[in-house]
C-alpha positions in Angstrom: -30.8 64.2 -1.3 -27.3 63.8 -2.6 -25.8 63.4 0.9 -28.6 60.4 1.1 -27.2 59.0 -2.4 -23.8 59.4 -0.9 -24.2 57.3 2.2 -26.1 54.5 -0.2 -23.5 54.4 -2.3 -20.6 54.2 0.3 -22.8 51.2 2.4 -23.0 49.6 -0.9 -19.3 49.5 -1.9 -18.8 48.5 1.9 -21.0 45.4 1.6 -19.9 44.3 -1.7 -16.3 45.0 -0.5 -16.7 42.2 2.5 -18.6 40.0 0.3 -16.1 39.8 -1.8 -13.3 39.5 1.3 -15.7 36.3 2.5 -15.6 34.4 -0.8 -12.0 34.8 -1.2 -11.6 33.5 2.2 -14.2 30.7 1.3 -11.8 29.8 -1.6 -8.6 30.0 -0.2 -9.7 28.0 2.8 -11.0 25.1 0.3 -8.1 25.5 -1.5 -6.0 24.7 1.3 -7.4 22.1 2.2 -7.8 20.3 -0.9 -4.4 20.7 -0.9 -3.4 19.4 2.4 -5.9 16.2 1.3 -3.6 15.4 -1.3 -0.5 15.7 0.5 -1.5 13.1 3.4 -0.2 9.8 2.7 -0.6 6.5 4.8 2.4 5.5 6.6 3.6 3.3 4.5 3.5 5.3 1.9 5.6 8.4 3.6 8.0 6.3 4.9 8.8 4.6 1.2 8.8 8.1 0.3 11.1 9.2 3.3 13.1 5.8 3.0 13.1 5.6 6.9 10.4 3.8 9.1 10.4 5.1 12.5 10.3 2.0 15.0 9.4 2.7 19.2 11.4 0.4 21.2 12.5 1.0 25.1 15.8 -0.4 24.3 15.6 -3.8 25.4 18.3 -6.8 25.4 18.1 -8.9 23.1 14.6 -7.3 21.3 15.2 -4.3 19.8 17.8 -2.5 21.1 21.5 -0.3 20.0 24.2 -1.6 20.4 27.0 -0.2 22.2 29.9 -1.2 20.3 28.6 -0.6 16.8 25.9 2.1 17.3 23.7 0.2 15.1 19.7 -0.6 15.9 20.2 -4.7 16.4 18.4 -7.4 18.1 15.7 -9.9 17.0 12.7 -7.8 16.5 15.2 -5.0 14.7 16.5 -7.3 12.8 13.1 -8.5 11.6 11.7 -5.1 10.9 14.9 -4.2 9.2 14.5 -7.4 6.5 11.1 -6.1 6.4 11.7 -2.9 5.7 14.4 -3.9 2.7 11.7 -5.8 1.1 9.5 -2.9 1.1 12.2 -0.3 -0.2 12.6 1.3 3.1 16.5 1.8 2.9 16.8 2.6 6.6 15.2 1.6 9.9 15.4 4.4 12.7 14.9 3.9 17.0 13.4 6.2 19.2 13.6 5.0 22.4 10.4 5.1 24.7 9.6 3.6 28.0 7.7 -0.1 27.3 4.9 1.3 29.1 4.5 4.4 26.7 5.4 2.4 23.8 1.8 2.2 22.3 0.9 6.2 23.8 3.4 7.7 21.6 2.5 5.3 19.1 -0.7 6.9 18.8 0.6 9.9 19.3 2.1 9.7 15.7 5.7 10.0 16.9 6.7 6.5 15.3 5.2 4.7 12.7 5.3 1.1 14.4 6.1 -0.5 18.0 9.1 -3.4 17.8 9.9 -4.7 21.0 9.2 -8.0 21.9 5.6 -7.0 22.9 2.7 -10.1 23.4 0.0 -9.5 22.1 -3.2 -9.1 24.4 -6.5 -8.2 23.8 -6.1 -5.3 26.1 -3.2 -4.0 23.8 -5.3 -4.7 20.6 -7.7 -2.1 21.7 -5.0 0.4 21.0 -3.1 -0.3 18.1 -3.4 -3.1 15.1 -1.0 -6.0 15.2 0.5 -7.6 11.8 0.9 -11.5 12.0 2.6 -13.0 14.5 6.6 -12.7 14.5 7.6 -15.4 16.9 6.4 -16.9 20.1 9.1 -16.6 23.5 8.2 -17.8 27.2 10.1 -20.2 29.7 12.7 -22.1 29.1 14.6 -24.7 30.7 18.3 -23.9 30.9 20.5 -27.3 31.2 24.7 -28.2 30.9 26.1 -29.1 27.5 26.6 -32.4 29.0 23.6 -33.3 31.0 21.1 -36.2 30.8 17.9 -33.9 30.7 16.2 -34.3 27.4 12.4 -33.7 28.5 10.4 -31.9 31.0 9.7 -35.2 32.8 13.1 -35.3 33.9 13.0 -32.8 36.2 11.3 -34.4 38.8 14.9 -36.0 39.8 16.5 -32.6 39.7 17.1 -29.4 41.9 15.6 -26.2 39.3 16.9 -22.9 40.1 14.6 -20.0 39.5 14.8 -16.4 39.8 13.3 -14.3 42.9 11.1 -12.2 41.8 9.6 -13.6 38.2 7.0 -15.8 37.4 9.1 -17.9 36.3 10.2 -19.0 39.8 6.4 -19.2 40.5 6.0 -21.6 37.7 8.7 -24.2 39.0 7.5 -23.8 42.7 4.2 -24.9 41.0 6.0 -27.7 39.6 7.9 -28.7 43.3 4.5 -28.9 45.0 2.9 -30.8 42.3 6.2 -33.5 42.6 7.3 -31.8 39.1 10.2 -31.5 40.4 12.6 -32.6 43.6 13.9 -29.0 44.7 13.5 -25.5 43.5 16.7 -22.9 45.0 16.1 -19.1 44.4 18.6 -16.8 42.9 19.5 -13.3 43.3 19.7 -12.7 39.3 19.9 -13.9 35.9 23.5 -13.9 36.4 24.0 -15.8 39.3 20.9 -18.6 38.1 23.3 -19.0 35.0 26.3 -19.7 37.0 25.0 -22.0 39.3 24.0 -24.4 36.8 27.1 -24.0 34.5 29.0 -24.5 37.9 27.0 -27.9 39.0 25.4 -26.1 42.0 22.4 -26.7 40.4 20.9 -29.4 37.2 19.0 -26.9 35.6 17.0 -23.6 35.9 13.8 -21.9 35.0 14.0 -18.5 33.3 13.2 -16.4 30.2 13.5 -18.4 26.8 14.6 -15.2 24.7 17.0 -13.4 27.2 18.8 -17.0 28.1 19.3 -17.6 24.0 21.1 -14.2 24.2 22.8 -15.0 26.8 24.3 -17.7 25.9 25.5 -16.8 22.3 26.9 -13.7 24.0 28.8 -15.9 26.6 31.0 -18.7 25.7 32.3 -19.5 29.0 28.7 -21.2 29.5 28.7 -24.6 28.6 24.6 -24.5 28.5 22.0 -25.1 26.3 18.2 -24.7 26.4 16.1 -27.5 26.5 14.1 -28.6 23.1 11.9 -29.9 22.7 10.3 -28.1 25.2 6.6 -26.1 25.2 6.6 -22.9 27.4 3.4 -23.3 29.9 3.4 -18.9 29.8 4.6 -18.4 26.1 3.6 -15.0 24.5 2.6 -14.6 21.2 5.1 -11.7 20.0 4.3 -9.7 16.8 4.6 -5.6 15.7 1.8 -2.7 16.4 0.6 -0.1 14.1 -2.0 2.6 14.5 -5.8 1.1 14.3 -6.4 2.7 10.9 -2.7 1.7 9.5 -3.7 -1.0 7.4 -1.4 -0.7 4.8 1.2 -0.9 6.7 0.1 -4.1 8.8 -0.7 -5.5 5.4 2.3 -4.9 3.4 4.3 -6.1 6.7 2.6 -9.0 7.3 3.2 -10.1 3.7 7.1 -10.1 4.1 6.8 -11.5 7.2 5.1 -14.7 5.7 7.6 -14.4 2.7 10.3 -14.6 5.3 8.7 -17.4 7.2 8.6 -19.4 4.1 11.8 -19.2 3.0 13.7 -19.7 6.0 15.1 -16.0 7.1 12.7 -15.8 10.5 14.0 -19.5 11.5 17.5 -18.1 11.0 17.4 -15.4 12.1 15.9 -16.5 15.8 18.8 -19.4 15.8 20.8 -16.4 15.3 19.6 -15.0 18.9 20.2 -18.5 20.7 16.2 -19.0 19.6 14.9 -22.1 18.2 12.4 -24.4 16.6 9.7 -24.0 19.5 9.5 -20.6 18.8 8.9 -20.2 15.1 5.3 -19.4 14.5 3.9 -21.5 10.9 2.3 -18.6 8.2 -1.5 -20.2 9.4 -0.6 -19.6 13.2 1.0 -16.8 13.0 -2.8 -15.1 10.9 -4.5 -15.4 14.0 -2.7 -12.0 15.5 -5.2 -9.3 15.1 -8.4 -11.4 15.3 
């Protein structure tokens, strides 16, 4: 009878003993995670906390890319992000550089907090990331001499328009030859070579793209060029900054500097600054239509 009372005794202790192991793992386990729940911020947050916001960019001329001379993150996009940023208290703005087509993948991934690139926005895109307000808007431009008698579009159809092989920019002014838009259309090898022939005279004008041609030119002052204004780009893109779907603080707290730097003049400068101009500022009420 005592061995009996033993053996009750011992499977007694024994269940008590795990009962007690189980609630203290029920307790620690809610206690961690309560704690980890008040640790996670929003992006915005961490990085005001951090004072660095991690940007995704694939490097790209004249976007959002570093510079080789300086080391520093630079271009019109970085430069934009970078006011942005200063605005917010972010004291630093940091580049990891990913392949365009991964851009919005790692983006999701959490590896950056936001994608600045020159990217259009498309509704395929928005059904992976959140884009603030429109930035700017960049297409074709028309690339003319200093000198010449070009001021419209309509002036073309007197002119030979060089294009590059390859783009669809080149498509657009072959649309334009067979639609008596204009007299001749010549085909280049690069962007180069199109530039040359028209600062040379082999050429009275060429097709190509509106933001890497503003670069190019306030890079390059052996080109006696300008690009053609006014002028409307038939394939222009609508060019803003992506977050993660649920990062509205972020996209919020962006988009207000960006319309505070619409207003006062610093987007307008600072795409003048890149060879950019007037037809590709985007007004505070355009610009809201980003993310609809």
């Amino acid at each position: 009878m005592k061995k009996l009372w033993n053996k009750l005794l011992i499977s007694m202790l024994v269940v008590m003993s795990c009962i007690v192991l189980l609630a203290g793992c029920g307790a620690s386990g809610a206690s961690s995670g309560a704690s980890d729940s008040s640790k996670a911020k929003d992006t915005l947050a961490a990085a005001k906390e951090k004072g660095v916001l991690t940007v995704a960019s694939s490097n790209d001329a004249p976007f959002a890319f570093m510079d080789a001379k300086t080391n520093e993150f630079t271009g019109i996009d970085a430069e934009i992000i970078g006011e942005v940023a200063k605005r917010l208290g972010i004291n630093k703005v940091e580049m990891k550089q990913i392949p365009f087509e991964n851009l919005l993948i790692e983006l999701n991934n959490n590896s950056v907090d936001m994608v600045t690139d020159g990217m259009y926005v498309k509704d395929e895109r928005k059904k992976l990331a959140k884009f603030t307000n429109i930035w700017y808007k960049e297409g074709e431009a028309i690339v003319i001499p200093k000198n010449s008698k070009i001021t419209s579009k309509d002036d073309l159809k007197d002119v030979v328009l060089g294009g590059q092989k390859g783009t669809a920019f080149l498509e657009t002014a072959q649309k334009w030859q067979q639609s008596g838009l204009v007299k001749e259309v010549k085909v280049f090898g690069s962007q180069s070579e199109l530039m040359l022939a028209v600062n040379t005279g082999k050429i009275d004008a060429c097709i190509t793209d509106g933001a890497v041609a503003g670069y190019t030119l306030s890079q390059d002052s052996s080109l006696s060029l300008k690009i053609l204004s006014p002028y409307k780009a038939e394939s222009a893109g609508m060019i803003a900054a992506a977050v993660r779907k649920n990062d509205t603080a972020l996209a919020d707290a962006v988009n207000e500097k960006i319309d505070e730097m619409k207003k006062d003049g610093t987007i307008l400068k600072l795409l003048k600054k890149y060879g950019m101009n007037d037809d590709n500022f985007v007004s505070v009420e355009e610009g809201k239509t980003s993310d609809k």
